[in-house]
Each structure stands twice: as C-alpha cells, then as structure tokens.
N, C-alpha and C positions, 0 to 999 in steps of 0.2 A: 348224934349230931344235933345243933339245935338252929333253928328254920326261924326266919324269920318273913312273915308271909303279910302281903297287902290282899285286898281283894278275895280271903280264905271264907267270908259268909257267904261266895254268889256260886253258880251251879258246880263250877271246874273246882274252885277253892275247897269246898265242901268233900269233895270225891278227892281231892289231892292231901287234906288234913285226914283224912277216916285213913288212907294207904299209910301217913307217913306216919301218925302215931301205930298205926299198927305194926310198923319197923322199927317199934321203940325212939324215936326222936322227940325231942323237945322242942314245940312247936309254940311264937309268940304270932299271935295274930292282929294285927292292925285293923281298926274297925272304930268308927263310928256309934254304932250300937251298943244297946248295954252292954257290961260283961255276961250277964245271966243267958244274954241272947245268944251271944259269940260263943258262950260256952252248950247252949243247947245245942245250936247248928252244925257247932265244929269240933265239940267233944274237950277233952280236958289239956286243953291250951292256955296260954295267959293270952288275955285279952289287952291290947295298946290304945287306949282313945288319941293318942296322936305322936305324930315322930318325934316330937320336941321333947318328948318324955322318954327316949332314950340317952342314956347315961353315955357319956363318951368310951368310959372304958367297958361296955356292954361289950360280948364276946357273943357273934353269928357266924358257924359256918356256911352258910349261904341265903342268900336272901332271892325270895321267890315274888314276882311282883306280876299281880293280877288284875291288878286295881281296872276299873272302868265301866262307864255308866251302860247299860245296853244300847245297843247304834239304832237299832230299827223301834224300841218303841213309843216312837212318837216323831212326828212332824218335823223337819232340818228345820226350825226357825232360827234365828241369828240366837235367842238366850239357849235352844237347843244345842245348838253349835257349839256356843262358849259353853255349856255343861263339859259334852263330848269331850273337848278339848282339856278343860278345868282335869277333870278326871282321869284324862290319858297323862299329857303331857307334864301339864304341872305336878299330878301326884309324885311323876316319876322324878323328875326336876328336883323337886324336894328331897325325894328318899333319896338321889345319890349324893347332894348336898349332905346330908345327915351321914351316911356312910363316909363323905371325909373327913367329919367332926372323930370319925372312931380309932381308937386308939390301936385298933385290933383290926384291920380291914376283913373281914369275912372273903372265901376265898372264888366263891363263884356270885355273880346274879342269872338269875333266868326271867325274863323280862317281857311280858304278853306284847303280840303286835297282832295282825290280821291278815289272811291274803287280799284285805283291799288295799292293802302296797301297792299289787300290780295294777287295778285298776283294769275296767271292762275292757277286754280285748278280745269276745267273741271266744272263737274255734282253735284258739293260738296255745296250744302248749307251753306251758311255765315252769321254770324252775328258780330257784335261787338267784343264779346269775341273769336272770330277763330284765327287760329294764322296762320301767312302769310306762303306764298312761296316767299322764296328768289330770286327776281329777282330782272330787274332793278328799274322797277317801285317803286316795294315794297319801295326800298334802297333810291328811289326819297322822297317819304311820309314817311320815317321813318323819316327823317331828317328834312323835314319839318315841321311834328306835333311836334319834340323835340324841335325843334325854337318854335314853337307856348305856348307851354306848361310850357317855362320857366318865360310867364308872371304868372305862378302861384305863385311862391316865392314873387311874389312883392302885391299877394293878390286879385289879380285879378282874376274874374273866366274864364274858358276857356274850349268855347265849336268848336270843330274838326269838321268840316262838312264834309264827305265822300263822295262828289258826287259819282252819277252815269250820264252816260249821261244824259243832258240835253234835252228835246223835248219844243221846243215853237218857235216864229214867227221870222225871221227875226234875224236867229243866232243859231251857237252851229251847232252840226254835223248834225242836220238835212236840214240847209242849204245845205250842199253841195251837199247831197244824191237826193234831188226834180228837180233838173233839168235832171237829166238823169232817174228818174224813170214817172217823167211825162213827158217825150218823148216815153217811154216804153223800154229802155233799161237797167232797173235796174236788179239787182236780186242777190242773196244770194252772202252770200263773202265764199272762199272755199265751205265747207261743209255745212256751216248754223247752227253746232254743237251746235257752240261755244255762252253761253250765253251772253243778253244785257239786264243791269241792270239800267234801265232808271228812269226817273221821269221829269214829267209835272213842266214846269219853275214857274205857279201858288203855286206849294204845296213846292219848293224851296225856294220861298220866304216865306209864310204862316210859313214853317219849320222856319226861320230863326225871324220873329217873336215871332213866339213860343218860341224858347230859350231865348229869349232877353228879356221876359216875367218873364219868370220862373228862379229865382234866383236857386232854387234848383236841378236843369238839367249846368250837367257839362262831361266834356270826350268828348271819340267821338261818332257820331250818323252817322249812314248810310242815307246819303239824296237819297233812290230810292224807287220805288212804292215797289209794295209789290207782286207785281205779276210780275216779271223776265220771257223774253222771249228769246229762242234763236233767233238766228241771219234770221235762216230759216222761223219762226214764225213772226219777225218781218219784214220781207219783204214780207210775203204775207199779213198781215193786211193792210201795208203803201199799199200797190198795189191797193188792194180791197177798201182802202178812196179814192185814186185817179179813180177806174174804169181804170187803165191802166194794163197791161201784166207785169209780171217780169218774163224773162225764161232765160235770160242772166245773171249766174252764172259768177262771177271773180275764176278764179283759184286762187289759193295758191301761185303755182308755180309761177306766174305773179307778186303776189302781192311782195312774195320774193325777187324777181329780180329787182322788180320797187325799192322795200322802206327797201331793207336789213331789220336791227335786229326790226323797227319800223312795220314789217307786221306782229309778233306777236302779238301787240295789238288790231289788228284788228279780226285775225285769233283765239286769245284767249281770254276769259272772263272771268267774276266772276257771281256767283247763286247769288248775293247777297241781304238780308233782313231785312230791317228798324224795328230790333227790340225795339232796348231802346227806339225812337220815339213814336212807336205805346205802348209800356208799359207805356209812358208817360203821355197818353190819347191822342196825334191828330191825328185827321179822316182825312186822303186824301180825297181831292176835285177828287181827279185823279186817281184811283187804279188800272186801269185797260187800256191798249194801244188804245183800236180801239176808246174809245170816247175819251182819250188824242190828239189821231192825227185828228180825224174829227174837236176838238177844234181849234186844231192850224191849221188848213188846211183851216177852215170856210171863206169865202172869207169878 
C-alpha cells in the first residue's frame, strides 16, 4: 500500500514510518525539512516539501495525518495559540482540500486529535460518547477533528485518534521528565490529583494498524491504555523503575507563575478509556504502567 503521511519526522511519525516500511509499504512523507533530513529520520520514504506538489492523479491508499506543533512547550501566548491552531487545524483544512483535488480518493484518513477534547473534568470517567468541558483545549480538538471529518463527504472514511500521552524511547513528555527524576529530584506536579491518561507508543501504532485494517471502525477512538493513573501514582511507579527517590513535589503556585494559562494542563487531567477500541476486539500489548515504563526504560 502506499501511506501518505504528515507529521512522519516527530516522535509517533518516526515509530509509525520504521513499522509501516517494515510491512513493505510505500511511504510519501510531508515535511518541511530537507529531503536528506526526512530521509535520515524516517528511512527510505519520498519526501513532500508541500501539498500543492501533489499531482491530481497521485494514487494514496490511506493517508495518515500527525501534523502538530507540541502543546506544552511553551507559553499559551496569543502567537502561541495561533501556531497550535496553524498546525492543527489549517494543516488539516488544507490536506482534505487537497484529497478533493484527487482523482483517486485514497480510502481511509487517520487523523491525530487529543484527549484534551474532553477537557479537565477531575475524577469523571470518559469515554468516546462523554461530552466535553469547554475549555481551551477542547475548542483546540473540536476544530480540528471538524477539519478531519469533512474528508467524509468526499467518501472517504475517518478515524480521529484521541491521544493520550504518549510513553516510549527517545520522545514525547517522557523525555523531559527522566533527566531530573533520574538525578532524583523529580516528584508529583501540585497535588498529584490530577489524572494521566497514557499509552505505550507500541499499542499507538498496533492501534493505528488496527484501524487501517478494519474498513468498518470509523469516528473517534481514545488512543490510551485502559488503566489511567494519577499524576501521584504515576511518579511513584517511574521512581520505583528507576530505583531513585521522588519527594521533590512542583507547586502549583510555581507552575502558575512559570507557564500562566498552560499550567493547567499539567495540574488538570482526563480519567480517560479506550472504549470503542477495546469493543472493537484489540488486546494492549501494554495495559498496565510499571511494565510499559520498565519497557521503555530497558537499557
């Protein structure tokens, strides 16, 4: 099959292009960056510097779109915002504009979104069918999955990926957090209350096969394990893989002051639970944190 991929140089793209060439697939990557770059990071792919440079009668069987700026690093400023936004929404805007120009419509999209749809709701178990709390996040992924969804009209199906955080090697919020909890000065953010709705980068991709499989799986699907840990839970399991101490608590107050309206995403979470997924029939490789991080931690 041949893939046409946005967003294939950043952590998930990376791990998603090494699987799908490894399935023998023809994989075109969209990117900004040199070709030489696209081709070190993502292996022997064609490189796209932009969508306009696809030919009308170009022939995709699916297009995989990942595109989007990181959300946490840096500041909500208004030109932060409009990045976020630029990145999400419009990339996506454009790419299914461009997939009506095609002669050939490719038969699936799989289309990145976030569990900050639901937006902070505490202790409150979530699924697919919950209906959000309006915040900014939410307002970020509603717009985005609308872009996504309007490849529907042209026929094409469209499945919404809801990450949750990501855990695996070499990327994603777990890079940043390991250098200070293996020196032993990590530990809970605020309270520790606040839940994290993660999932192992192996069962991300595995998910994303899955769909791309199954003609009859469409909507959105929550990409996180199924077992949701607060924040306090989740620092003492990474501590206990490492053998180091975490007793160095971040205030709130700190966090507020350092990262304004952006340290509620940290300080707030979602309960949330891969249900259409697992109704679907797939078994996580991963269901559970302490052998997800011992995996990726394995030297």
């Amino acid at each position: 099959m041949h893939f046409l991929i946005t967003g294939g140089t950043g952590f998930i793209g990376r791990a998603l292009c090494a699987d799908l060439l490894a399935q023998g697939h023809e994989l075109t990557v969209l990117s900004r960056q040199p070709s030489e770059r696209v081709r070190g990071v993502c292996g022997p792919v064609t490189p796209l510097g932009s969508l306009d440079l696809i030919c009308d009668d170009a022939r995709y069987d699916a297009v995989i779109n990942l595109a989007g700026e990181p959300i946490a690093d840096s500041r909500w400023t208004a030109a932060r915002k409009a990045q976020l936004r630029a990145s999400r929404v419009d990339v996506t805007r454009e790419l299914v504009g461009r997939l009506a120009r095609l002669r050939h419509k490719p038969d699936t999209l799989l289309s990145a979104s976030a569990i900050g749809y639901y937006g902070d709701q505490g202790d409150t178990p979530l699924d697919e069918s919950s209906p959000p709390h309006v915040e900014y996040t939410h307002t970020l992924c509603l717009e985005w999955e609308a872009e996504a969804r309007k490849a529907e009209t042209l026929g094409i199906r469209v499945c919404v990926l809801r990450s949750g955080l990501v855990v695996g090697r070499d990327g994603g919020f777990l890079k940043k957090m390991l250098p200070l909890f293996r020196a032993g000065l990590g530990g809970r953010i605020g309270d520790g209350k606040q839940w994290m709705s993660w999932i192992h980068l192996a069962d991300h991709i595995a998910i994303q096969n899955f769909l791309l499989k199954d003609p009859q799986l469409s909507g959105a699907f929550n990409l996180t394990a199924p077992d949701p840990v607060t924040n306090a839970e989740f620092t003492r399991i990474l501590a206990q893989s490492l053998k180091r101490p975490a007793g160095l608590p971040v205030p709130a107050a700190m966090l507020k002051l350092m990262l304004g309206e952006l340290a509620g995403l940290l300080l707030g979470g979602q309960r949330v639970l891969p249900e259409r997924i697992l109704r679907a029939g797939y078994a996580f490789r991963f269901p559970h944190l302490q052998p997800a991080l011992e995996d990726v931690l394995r030297p």
